[in-house]
Structures are given as C-alpha cells and as structure tokens.
C-alpha positions in Angstrom: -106.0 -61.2 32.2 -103.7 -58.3 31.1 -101.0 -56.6 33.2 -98.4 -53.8 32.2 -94.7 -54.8 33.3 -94.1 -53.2 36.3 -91.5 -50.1 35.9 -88.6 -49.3 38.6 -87.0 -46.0 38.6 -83.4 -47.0 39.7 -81.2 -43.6 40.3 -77.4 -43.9 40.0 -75.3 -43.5 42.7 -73.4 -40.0 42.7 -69.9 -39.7 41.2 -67.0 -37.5 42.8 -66.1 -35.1 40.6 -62.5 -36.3 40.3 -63.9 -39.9 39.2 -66.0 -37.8 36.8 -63.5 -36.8 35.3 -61.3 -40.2 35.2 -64.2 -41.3 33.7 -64.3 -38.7 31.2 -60.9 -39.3 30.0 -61.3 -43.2 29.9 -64.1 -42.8 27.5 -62.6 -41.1 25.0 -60.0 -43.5 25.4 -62.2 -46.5 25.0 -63.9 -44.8 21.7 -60.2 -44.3 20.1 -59.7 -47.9 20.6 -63.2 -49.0 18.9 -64.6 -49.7 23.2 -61.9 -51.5 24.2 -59.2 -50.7 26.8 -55.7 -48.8 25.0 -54.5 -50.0 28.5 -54.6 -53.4 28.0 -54.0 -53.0 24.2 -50.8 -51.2 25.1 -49.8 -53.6 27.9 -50.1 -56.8 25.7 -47.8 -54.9 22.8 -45.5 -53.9 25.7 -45.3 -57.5 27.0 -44.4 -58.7 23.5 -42.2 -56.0 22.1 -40.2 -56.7 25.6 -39.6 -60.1 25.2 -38.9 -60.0 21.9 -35.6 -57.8 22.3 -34.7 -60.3 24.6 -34.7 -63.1 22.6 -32.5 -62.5 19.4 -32.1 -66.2 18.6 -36.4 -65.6 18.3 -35.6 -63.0 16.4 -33.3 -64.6 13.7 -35.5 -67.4 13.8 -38.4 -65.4 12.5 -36.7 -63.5 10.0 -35.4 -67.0 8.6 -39.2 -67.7 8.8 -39.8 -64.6 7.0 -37.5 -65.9 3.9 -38.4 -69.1 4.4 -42.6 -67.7 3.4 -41.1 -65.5 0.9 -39.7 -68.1 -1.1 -42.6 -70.0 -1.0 -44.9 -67.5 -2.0 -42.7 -67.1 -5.4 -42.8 -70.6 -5.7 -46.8 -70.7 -5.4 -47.3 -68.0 -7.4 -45.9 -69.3 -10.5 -46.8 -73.0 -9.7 -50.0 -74.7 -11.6 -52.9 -75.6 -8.5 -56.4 -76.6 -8.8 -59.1 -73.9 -9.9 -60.7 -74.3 -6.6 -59.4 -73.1 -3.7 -60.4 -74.2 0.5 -60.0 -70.3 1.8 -63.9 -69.1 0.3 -62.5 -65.3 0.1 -60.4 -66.9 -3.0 -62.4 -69.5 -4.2 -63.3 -67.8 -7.4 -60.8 -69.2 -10.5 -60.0 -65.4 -11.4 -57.2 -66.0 -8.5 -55.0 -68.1 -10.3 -54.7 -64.7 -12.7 -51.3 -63.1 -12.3 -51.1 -60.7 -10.8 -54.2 -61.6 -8.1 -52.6 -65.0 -7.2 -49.0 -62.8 -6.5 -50.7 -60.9 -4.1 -53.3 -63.8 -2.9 -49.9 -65.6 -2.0 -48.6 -62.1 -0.3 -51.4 -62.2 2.0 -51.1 -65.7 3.1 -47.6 -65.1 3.7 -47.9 -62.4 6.0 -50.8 -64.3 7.6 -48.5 -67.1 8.6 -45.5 -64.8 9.8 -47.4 -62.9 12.2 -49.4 -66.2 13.9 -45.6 -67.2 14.5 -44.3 -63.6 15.2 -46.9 -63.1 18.2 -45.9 -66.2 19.6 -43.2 -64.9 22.1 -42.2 -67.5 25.1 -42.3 -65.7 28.7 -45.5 -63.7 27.7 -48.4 -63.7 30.3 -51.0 -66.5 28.5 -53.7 -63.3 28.4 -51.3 -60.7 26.7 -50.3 -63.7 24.5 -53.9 -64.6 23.5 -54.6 -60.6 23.0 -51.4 -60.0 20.5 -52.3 -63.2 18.5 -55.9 -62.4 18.0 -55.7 -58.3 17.5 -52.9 -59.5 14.5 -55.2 -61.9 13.3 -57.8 -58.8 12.8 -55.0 -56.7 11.0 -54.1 -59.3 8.9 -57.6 -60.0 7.9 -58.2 -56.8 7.4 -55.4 -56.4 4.6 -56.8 -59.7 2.6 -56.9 -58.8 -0.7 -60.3 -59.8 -1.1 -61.4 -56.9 0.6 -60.3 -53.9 -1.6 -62.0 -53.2 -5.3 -58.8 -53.1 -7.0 -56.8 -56.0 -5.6 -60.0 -58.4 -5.8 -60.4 -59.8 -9.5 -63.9 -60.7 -8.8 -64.8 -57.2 -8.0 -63.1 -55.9 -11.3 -64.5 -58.7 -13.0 -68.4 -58.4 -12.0 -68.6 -54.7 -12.6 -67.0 -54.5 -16.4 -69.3 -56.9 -17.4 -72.3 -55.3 -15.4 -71.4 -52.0 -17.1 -70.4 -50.3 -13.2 -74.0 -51.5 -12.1 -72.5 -53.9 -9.5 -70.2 -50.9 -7.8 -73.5 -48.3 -8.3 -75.3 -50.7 -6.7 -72.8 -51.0 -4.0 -72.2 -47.7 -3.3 -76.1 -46.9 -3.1 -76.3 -49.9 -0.1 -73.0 -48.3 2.0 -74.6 -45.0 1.5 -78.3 -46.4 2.7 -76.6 -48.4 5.5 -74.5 -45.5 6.9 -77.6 -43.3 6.8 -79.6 -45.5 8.7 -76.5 -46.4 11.4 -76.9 -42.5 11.8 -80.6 -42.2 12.0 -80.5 -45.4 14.7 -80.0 -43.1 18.1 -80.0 -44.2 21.5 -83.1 -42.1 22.3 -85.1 -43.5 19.4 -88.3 -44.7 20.0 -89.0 -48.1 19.1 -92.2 -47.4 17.5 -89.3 -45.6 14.8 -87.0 -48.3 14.2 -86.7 -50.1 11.4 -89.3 -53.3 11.3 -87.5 -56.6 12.0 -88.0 -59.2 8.8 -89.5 -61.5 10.7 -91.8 -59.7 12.7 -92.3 -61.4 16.4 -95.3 -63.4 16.8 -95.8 -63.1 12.9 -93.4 -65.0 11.3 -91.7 -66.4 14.5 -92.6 -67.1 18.3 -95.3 -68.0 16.7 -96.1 -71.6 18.9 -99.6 -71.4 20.6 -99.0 -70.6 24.6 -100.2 -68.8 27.4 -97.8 -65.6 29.4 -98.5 -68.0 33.1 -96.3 -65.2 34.9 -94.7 -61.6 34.7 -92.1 -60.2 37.6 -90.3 -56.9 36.6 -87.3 -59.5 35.4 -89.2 -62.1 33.4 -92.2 -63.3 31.7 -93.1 -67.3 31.8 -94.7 -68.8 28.9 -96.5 -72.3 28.7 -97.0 -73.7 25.1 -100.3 -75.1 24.4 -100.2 -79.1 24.1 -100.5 -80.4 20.3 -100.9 -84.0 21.1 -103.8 -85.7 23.3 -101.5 -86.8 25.9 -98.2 -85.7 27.0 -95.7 -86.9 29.9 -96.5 -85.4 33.3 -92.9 -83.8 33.6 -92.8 -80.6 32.1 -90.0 -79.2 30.7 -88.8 -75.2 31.8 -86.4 -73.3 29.2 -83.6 -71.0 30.4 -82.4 -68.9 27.1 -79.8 -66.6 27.4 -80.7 -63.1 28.3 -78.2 -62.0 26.0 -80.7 -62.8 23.1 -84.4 -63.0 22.9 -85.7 -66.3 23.9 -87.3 -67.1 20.3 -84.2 -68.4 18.6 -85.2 -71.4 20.3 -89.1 -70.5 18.6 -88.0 -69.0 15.3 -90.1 -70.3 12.0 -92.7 -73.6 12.7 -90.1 -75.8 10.6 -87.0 -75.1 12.8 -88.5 -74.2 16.5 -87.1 -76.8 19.0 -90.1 -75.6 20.9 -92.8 -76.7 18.8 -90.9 -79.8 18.2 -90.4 -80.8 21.9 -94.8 -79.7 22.0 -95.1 -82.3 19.2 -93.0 -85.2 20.7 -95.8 -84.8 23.6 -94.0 -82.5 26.1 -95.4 -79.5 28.0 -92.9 -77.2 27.3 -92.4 -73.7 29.0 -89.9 -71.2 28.2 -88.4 -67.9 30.1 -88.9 -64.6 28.2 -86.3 -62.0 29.4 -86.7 -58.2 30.1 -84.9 -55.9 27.9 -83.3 -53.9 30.6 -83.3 -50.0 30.2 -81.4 -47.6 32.9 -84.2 -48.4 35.4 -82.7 -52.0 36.0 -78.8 -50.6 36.1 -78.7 -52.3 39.7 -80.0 -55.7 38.8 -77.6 -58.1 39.6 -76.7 -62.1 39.0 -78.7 -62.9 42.4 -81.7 -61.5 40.6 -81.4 -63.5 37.5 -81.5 -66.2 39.7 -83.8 -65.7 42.0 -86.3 -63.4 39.9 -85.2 -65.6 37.0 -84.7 -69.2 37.2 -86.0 -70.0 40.9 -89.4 -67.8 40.3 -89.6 -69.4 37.0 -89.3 -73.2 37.9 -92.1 -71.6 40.7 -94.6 -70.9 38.0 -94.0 -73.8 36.3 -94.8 -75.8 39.6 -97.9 -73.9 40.2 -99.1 -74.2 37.0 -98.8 -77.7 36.3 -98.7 -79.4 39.6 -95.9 -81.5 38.9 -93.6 -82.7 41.3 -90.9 -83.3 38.7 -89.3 -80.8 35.7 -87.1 -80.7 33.0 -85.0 -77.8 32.6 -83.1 -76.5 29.7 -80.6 -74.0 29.7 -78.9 -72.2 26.7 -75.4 -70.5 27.0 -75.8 -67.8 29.7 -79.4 -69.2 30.6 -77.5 -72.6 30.8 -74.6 -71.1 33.2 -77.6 -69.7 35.7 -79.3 -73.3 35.3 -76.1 -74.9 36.6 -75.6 -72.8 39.6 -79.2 -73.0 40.4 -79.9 -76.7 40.2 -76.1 -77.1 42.3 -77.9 -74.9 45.1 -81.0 -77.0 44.6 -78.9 -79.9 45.1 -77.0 -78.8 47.7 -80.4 -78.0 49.7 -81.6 -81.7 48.7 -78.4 -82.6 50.7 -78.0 -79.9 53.9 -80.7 -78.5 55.0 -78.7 -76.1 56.9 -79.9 -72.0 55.2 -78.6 -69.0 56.8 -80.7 -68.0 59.6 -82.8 -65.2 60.7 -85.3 -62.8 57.9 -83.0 -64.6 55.1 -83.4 -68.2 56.0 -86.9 -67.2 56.2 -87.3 -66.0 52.2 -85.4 -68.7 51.3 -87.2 -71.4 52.5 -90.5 -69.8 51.3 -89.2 -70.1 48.1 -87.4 -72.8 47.9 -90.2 -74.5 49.4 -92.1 -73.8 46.0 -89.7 -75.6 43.8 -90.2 -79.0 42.3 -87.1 -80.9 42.4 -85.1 -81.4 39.0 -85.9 -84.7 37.0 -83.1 -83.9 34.6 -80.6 -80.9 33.6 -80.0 -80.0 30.0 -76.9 -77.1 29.3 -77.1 -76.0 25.6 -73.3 -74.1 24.4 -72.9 -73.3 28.0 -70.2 -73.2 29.8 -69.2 -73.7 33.9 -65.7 -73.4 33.7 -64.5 -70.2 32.3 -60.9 -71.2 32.6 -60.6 -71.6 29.0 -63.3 -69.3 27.1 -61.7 -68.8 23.9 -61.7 -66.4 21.8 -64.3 -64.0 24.2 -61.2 -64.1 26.7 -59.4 -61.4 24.5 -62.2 -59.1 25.8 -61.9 -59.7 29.7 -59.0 -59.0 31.4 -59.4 -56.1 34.7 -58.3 -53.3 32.3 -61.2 -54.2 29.8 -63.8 -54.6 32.6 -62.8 -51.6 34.3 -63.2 -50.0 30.5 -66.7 -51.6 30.2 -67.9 -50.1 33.9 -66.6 -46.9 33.0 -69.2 -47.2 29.4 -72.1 -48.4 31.3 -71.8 -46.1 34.4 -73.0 -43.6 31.9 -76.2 -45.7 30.6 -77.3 -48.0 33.2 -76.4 -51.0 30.9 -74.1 -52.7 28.4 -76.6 -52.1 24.8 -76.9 -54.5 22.5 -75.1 -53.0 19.5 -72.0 -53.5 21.6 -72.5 -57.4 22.5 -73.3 -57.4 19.1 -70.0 -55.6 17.7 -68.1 -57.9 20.4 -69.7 -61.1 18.6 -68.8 -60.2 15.1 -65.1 -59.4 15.9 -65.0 -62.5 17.3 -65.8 -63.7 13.6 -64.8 -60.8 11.7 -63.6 -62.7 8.4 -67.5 -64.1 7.5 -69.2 -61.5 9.4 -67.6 -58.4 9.0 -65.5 -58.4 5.8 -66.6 -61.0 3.7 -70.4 -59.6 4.5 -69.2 -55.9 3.3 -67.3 -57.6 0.2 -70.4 -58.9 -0.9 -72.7 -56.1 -0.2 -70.6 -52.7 -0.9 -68.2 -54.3 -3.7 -70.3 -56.7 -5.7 -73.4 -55.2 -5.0 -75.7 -58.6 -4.1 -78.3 -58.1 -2.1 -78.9 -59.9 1.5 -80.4 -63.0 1.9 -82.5 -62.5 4.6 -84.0 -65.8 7.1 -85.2 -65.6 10.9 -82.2 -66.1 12.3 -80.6 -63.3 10.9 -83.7 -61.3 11.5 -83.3 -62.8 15.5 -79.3 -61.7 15.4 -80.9 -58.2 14.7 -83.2 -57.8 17.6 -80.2 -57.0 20.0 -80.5 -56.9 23.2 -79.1 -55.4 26.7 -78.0 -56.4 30.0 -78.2 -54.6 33.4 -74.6 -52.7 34.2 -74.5 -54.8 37.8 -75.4 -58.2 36.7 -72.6 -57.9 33.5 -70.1 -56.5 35.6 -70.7 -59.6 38.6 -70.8 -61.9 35.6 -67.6 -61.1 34.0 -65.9 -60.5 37.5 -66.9 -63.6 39.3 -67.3 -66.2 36.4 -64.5 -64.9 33.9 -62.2 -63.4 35.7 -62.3 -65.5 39.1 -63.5 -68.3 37.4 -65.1 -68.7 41.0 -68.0 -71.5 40.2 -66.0 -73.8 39.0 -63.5 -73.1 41.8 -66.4 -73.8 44.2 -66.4 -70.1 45.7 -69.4 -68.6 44.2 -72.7 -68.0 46.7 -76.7 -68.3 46.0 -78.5 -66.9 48.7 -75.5 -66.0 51.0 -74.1 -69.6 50.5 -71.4 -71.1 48.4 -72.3 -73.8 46.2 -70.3 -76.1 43.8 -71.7 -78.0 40.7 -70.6 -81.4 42.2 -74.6 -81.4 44.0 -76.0 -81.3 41.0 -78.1 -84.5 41.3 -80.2 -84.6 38.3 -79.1 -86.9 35.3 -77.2 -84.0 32.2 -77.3 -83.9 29.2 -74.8 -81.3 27.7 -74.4 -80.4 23.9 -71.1 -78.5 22.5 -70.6 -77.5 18.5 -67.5 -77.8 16.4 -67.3 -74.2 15.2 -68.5 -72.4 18.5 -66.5 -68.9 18.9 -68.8 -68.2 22.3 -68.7 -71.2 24.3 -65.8 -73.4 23.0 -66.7 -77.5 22.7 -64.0 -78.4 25.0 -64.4 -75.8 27.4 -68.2 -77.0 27.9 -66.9 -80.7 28.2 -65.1 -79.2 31.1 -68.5 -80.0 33.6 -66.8 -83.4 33.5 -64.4 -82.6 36.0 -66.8 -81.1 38.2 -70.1 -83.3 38.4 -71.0 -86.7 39.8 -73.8 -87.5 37.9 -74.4 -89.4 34.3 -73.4 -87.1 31.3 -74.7 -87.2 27.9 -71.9 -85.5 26.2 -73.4 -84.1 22.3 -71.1 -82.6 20.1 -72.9 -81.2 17.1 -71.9 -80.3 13.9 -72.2 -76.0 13.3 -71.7 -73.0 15.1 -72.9 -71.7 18.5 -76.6 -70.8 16.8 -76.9 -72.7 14.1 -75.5 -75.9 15.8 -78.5 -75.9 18.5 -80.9 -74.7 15.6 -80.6 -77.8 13.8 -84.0 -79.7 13.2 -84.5 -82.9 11.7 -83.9 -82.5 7.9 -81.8 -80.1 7.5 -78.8 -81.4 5.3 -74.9 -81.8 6.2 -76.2 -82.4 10.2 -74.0 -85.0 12.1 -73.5 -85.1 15.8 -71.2 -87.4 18.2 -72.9 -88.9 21.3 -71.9 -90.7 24.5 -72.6 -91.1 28.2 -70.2 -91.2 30.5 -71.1 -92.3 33.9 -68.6 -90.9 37.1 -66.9 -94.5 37.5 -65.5 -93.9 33.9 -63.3 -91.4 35.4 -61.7 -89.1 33.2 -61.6 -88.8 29.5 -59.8 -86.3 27.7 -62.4 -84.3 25.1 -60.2 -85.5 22.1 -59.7 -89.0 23.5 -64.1 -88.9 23.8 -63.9 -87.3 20.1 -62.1 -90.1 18.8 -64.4 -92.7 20.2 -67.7 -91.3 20.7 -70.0 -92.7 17.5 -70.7 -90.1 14.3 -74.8 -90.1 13.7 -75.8 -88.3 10.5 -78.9 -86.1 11.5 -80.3 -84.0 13.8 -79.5 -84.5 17.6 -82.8 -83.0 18.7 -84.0 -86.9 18.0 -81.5 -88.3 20.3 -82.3 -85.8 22.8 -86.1 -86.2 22.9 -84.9 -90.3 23.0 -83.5 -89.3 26.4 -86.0 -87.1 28.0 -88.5 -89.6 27.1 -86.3 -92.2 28.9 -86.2 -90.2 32.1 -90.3 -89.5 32.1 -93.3 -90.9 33.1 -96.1 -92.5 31.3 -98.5 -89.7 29.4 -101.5 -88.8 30.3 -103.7 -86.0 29.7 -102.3 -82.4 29.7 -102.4 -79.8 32.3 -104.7 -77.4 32.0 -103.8 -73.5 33.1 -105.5 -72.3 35.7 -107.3 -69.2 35.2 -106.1 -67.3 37.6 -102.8 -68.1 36.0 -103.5 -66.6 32.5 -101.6 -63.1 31.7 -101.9 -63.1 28.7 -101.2 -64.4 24.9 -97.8 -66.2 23.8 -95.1 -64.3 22.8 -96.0 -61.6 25.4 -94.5 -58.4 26.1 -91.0 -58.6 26.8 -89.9 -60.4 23.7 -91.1 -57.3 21.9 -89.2 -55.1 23.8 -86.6 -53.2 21.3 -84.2 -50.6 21.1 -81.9 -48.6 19.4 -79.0 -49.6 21.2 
C-alpha cells in the first residue's frame, strides 16, 4: 500500500504594519552582519571595549604581552625547528623559507594576543564567549595560508604546474559561485544538483518496510538478516536537523544494518522536510507526532511489550524528555483532566514501556553548549524569528552556514585553500554527500527549542511540560547508555556527561574518539578508533567528567561492539522475527520523506 504525505496549508498570522517594518529594518541588519544580530555583535564589543578602559593595569599587561610575542616571534623565526609542523595549515617544509616562516610566526603571534586581549574580567560570560570566538574567526581569517601570495605552497604548486593549478582554481570558484547563484529558494527539486550518493542507491539502502506516515514522520522497520532475533526491538530517534540516513549511509559503515546483523529488529524515524505549510509545528508535535506516535507503530507492529530506543543529538534530546514523561506516568498516574486527560491516555495507553534508553551526542543540559552558545543569546533569537517570520522556517543552508563557522579553519578556509588556490579536486564519500542534503526546521518548533532548552535551560531545571505537565529527567527509569566524542563542536563531551547530575538510573558513560558525525559513524575496522567506557551506578555519586576521563579504561576499536554487548545484556532470548502485518505496509524503505530536498 501507497499513500501521498498528507499536505497542510498553514497561513501566517498578520503583521502590523509598524512590526513590518521593524522587521524590515532588522533584516537588512541581519544580512550586513552575515544573519546574525549587529545587536548583540555590538553589545559584546561594547561590553569589552568598556571594561577594558577601566582596567589600565589589563591594559599594560597586554601590551607587555604584546612584546613579550613579538620577541618571540623574531626569535622563532630565525631559530632551526623540525620540518614538520602540528598546525596542518603549515605543515608543508616550504614554511621554514624566510620570508613564509616570518610571517607564519606573525600570524601565530597575533593569534595568541587576541585569545588573551578578549579575555576582560567583569564581562558578562556570554559577551565574553561572543568576543573570544568572533576574534578567533578574524584571526583565522588572516592566516597566511589562506592568500596566494603569502602561502609558499600555493606559489610553489603552480610554477611548477605552469599556472595549471591557479587555472584550475579559478575555473572551480567561478563554477561554484555560478551554481550558489543558480541554487534559488523557489527551485524545484527535480532541478537541483544530484546528490553523490543518490538515496536508496548508494545509501539508505538496508531492506525495510515504511510501517507508518503522519504529516510529521515516516516509521521504517528493517527487514531481519538473521533467522532469529531478540523480541525487543529497537526504535531510532535521529535528529531532524539531518536526514535520518547518516545512521544508514554505505552497507560497510550503517549502524543500522549492523544492529540488523547482530539479530536486532531495528526501526528508525524518517523526518519531514518542513516547507512554510508546517511554520506552526511546534516541540509538542515532535513529540507527540514524533517520538510517542513513533514508539506507537513500533508497538503495533511488532507486539512487543518492551523497546529499545536510540536517540541522536536533537532526536536524543526529544528521547530524554519523552522517556522522563513516560517515567513519570510509570510513577503518577495523575494526567490533567477533562478532553486532554482523555488524548493522553489514549495514547499513552499505546506505548510499550522503555527496556533501555540510548542518547547519541545529545545533550540535556544546555547550560554549557559550547561553541553553538555564541549564536543564542535573546538578541540572536529575536534576529532568527524576524528571518523565519518571512519563510515559515529556519532552511537548511543556514543550519548549515552556522555548523561550518563553528569549524571554520577545516571547513571553510582550509577547504577553499585547497580547492580555489591549489586547484585539487574534492574527495567526495557519503557523508559528505549526507552533510549536503540539508535540511529545515519548522519556525515554531526552532524558536520553542532555542527559547526553552538554550536559553532557559528549563529541562534540566525541571520546568519544561509534555502534555500540559512538567517533567524532569530524574523519572527516567530505563537503564542509559550515553556516548560523547572528543572533538564534538555541537554537543560538547562534558556537557553530555552532564545527565549525571540529573538521572537515577545506571549510566554507561562512552566517550569516543572523533567528531560529532564521524565519532558515532565509526564501524568496526575503521583504523585510529579508540573509545573510553564505564558505568556508573547512582550510589557512586558524583564524578567529575575529567576525574571519569582519567580512570575510565582506553579500548582500541569501534564502540558499536560494546554497545551491541549491552543491548544484548538487557534482552531476551531470540526467537523468530516479527512479521509486518499487512495492513501495516506503506510502502518500500527509504520512503518519501528522506527524499524530500530543497534549495534552501
């Protein structure tokens, strides 16, 4: 059986004409300062430049520091060091040439006075992250390594390629820009450019059945490839930030297919790529449309009493707070009464109860986010309401812009180095094809996201309501298992570690080697994988996340081993799989939403 999402025609609400034009003039604000709010921009600079002319004794001590660099720079510059050096931009031996290592040694200079210029005490915490992480950019931004005539390997590769290195280069800018320009809003998907990997080609390509569509999400069950598997199954929450399949990308590195091979039924949530239709979807929806009518299906489906879930970054945030309501219910039976008691209880009458949770680079207290915190302060939401007020939703290209500042060195300028300057050509794989298939979210839902969870940090804090009722993660009842990475810009390791202080319920703390992608994408075999692992139960009390780094063991390997150790621990004996009812059968895995693109 086939079916055609549903479609929603959602009107705006009307504007006053003297918000119109507020609205008007904050725009053209926001796209002089590359979408982000002058306000805040300005505030933070005001903040600093303040209490810097209050503090003279700061100021003599950094221009002492500022001599103190200088010096050392001249020193460096003339001093013998090994050919090879740790910063990759100047790796290459043709830095230690004068006058490349001069100016090499410039750079690193002024890199080091502004970290300790921005630091100004008395600052609000936010202004001080903003300053230090917007001079960072600059700084960056003036590496030698990024300009033809100050980067030696530049010169070097395209005298001895006869200019055919720089042609080259300049052929690629010129090809990119024309196709940023061709890439409108209001063009059809059918005209943009084909993704690498094409979806359900090269990746999503695991056998499954589409078991049910709502206007918010399609469920997908994964056909069994072993002749008995254990009767829990296991739901996946991705983040609807990103299409579900970099959990499914190639055969050799899909954690789906290798969950289906260790003898799980695995199931996975396939979001809808919002258009202006959904602008009043909101983070009730997502859980109630999302995760609650999900784990629904899944019941229905398979008839088990028991389930897995996973949940990865966002998808692992709206796990947490549904599985603490489920708890909670587990506990009180008490539901608000009249017509809402009455839909909850039809629902949450469908559930299965939670055999284990699983939070994948997801955070539940947002009290440290790291480096994303530059972007959320109430000038910079206010900013972002004002930009999707306009479209319905916040697109894709921006989430995606806001991802690579966050990274700008490797994904921004060293990218453009190689590509524009030296003239090599990508290397293309499925994740980078998946990091192209952007994706959008609903103006409502990412304006209650950043507002409650960011800004009030108010699930953590206890305050934040399911179904008209507040629930904290302390009900949780299920057994967790939570895995952070080193290099995570998105969802620091530390700040995950955080659901410490606010469970009472065994942890197995992973912290994996990589990034926030390629640190949960890491299959058995792959080399330079390592992971630290421990479980902590509550009468351990507290343990600081360095104090746990220090002791936890170091494995060499892949930590999806460990992890299907665990959720075989926690399962029942196999038996034969379920089968899908017909009834049940939408149609073929990957489905429509996943293919869902646009422009923006």
């Amino acid at each position: 059986m086939t079916q055609s999402p549903p479609t929603f025609a959602v009107q705006p609400p009307p504007t006053k004409p003297h918000r119109q034009l507020d609205q008007w003039v904050q725009s053209r604000l926001s796209e002089a300062a590359m979408g982000l709010s002058p306000i805040s921009l300005a505030l933070a600079q005001a903040d600093w430049l303040w209490h810097l002319a209050a503090a003279p004794g700061r100021q003599l001590e950094l221009a002492q520091k500022a001599l103190e660099l200088s010096a050392q720079a001249l020193r460096n510059s003339s001093a013998h060091e090994p050919a090879h050096d740790a910063d990759p931009r100047f790796a290459e031996p043709e830095w230690q040439q004068w006058p490349f290592k001069a100016w090499r040694e410039t750079f690193r200079v002024l890199d080091d006075w502004w970290r300790e210029a921005a630091q100004v005490e008395g600052m609000n915490r936010h202004h001080q992250h903003l300053l230090g992480f917007f001079a960072r950019q600059g700084v960056d931004a003036l590496a030698p390594s990024n300009w033809p005539l100050s980067n030696p390997v530049v010169l070097k590769s395209g005298l001895q390629s006869g200019g055919q290195t720089w042609i080259k280069g300049s052929q690629q800018f010129l090809q990119d820009a024309a196709a940023m320009r061709r890439a409108q809003p209001s063009t059809p998907a059918e005209d943009l450019e084909p993704l690498p990997y094409p979806v359900g080609e090269k990746v999503a390509v695991t056998p499954g059945q589409v078991i049910y569509r709502n206007r918010l999400i399609e469920v997908i069950q994964y056909r069994p490839s072993t002749p008995e598997v254990h009767p829990e199954p296991l739901l996946i929450v991705p983040s609807c930030i990103m299409k579900y399949y970099i959990l499914d990308l190639s055969p050799e590195n899909s954690l789906v297919r290798y969950l289906v091979a260790q003898g799980f039924t695995v199931c996975i949530i396939s979001w809808h790529n919002p258009d202006a239709s959904d602008r009043a979807l909101g983070m009730q929806d997502y859980l109630r449309l999302g995760v609650m009518e999900a784990l629904a299906a899944v019941q229905r489906s398979t008839a088990a009493e028991r389930v897995h879930t996973l949940g990865y970054c966002l998808g692992g945030t709206f796990l947490a707070i549904v599985a603490a309501a489920l708890g909670r219910r587990q506990a009180d039976r008490i539901l608000p009464t009249g017509q809402q008691r009455r839909r909850a209880d039809a629902l949450y009458d469908q559930l299965p109860a939670l055999a284990s949770v699983t939070l994948l680079a997801a955070q539940t207290d947002f009290s440290e986010p790291g480096e994303l915190g530059v972007f959320i302060d109430d000038d910079q939401l206010q900013t972002l309401r004002t930009s999707m007020a306009r479209t319905g939703y916040l697109s894709g290209k921006q989430m995606a812009g806001s991802f690579q500042f966050l990274n700008s060195r490797d994904l921004i300028w060293s990218r453009n180095t190689r590509r524009y300057l030296l003239g090599q050509d990508e290397i293309g794989n499925d994740m980078m094809s998946w990091n192209a298939d952007v994706t959008r979210l609903p103006e409502r839902m990412h304006s209650e996201y950043l507002s409650s969870l960011f800004l009030n940090n108010a699930l953590a804090a206890g305050h934040y309501r399911v179904e008209g009722r507040g629930v904290a993660l302390v009900d949780i009842q299920a057994p967790l298992f939570v895995v952070g990475t080193v290099r995570d810009h998105i969802s620091p390791w530390r700040s995950v570690y955080k659901i410490h202080l606010l469970t009472d319920t065994p942890i197995t703390f992973v912290l994996a080697a990589g990034g926030h992608n390629a640190g949960i994408v890491s299959e058995p075999g792959r080399p330079r994988r390592s992971y630290q692992i421990a479980t902590t139960v509550p009468a351990d009390g507290w343990i600081e996340p360095d104090a746990w780094a220090a002791q936890a063991p170091l494995l060499e390997g892949s930590w999806w081993e460990a992890y299907r150790d665990w959720l075989q621990a926690r399962s029942g004996p196999k038996q034969a799989p379920p089968v899908i009812p017909a009834e049940l059968q939408v149609c073929e895995a990957p489905g429509l939403y996943v293919k869902e693109r646009y422009a923006d």
